[in-house]
N, C-alpha and C positions, 0 to 999 in steps of 0.2 A: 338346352344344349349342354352335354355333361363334357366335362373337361379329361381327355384319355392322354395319358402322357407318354404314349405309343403312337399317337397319332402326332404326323411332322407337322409344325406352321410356320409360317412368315410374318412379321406383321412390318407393314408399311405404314409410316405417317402422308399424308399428302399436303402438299405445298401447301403455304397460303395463296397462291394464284392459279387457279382453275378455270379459270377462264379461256376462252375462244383464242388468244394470245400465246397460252402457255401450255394447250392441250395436249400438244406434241409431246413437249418435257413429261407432262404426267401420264400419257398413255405407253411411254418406255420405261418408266419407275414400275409401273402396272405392270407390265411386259414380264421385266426381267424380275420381278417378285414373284409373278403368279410362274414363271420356271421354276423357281427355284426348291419351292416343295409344293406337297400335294393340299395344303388348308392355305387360304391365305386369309391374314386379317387386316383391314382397311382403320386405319383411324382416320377422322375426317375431321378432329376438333382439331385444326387448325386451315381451314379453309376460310377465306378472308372473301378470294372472290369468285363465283362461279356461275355459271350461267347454263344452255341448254345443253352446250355440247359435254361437261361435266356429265348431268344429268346421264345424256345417254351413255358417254365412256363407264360408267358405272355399273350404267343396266347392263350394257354388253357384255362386263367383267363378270356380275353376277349368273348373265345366263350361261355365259360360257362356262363356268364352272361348273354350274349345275350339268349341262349337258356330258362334261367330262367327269361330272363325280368328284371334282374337287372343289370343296367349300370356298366360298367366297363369304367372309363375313364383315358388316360393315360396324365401326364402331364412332360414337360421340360427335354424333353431328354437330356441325356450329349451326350458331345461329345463321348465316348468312347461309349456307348450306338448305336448311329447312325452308327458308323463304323462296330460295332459287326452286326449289321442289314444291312448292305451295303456287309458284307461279307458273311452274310446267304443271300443273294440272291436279297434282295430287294432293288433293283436297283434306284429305284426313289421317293420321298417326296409322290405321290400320291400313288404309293404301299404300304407305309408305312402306311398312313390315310387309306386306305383300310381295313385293317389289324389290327390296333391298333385307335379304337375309339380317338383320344386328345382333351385335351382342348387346345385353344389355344387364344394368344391376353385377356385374360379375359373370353371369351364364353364359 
């Protein structure tokens, strides 16, 4: 992924609570980022606690994006993050990248 500094982004941190609790609060932070330009970028190292609904609020972020052409990209998963994604089913690093655009290394 090459870095165009033509092209607008967002980037949003997410809570540390992501969880079924907190959903609401983080699928409005979601909301009003992904308005605001047309890239957004997700950091996710600081997610403490998250579960399925997480998960899917994510997927949905991602596909919607795609569908409208604007990048969804996810950066620095936590640990807790990965295991909650290991335990919804995605078994492997390249399922994961399948599924959740990231940046990673700088790119």
């Amino acid at each position: 992924m090459s870095s165009d500094v033509t092209e607008p982004k967002w980037s949003l941190r997410l809570p540390a609570d992501c969880s079924i609790a907190a959903i609401r609060n983080v699928y409005d932070l979601i909301r009003e980022a992904f308005g605001r330009q047309d890239r957004l970028e997700i950091d996710c190292s600081s997610v403490d606690k998250a579960d399925v609904t997480s998960i899917q609020l994510l997927l949905s972020t991602a596909k919607t994006g795609e569908a409208q052409g604007r990048p969804v990209v996810l950066t620095s998963f936590s640990q807790s993050l990965r295991n909650t994604l290991r335990r919804a089913g995605f078994t492997s690093e390249a399922m994961i990248d399948q599924h959740f655009p990231q940046k990673k290394d700088g790119t």
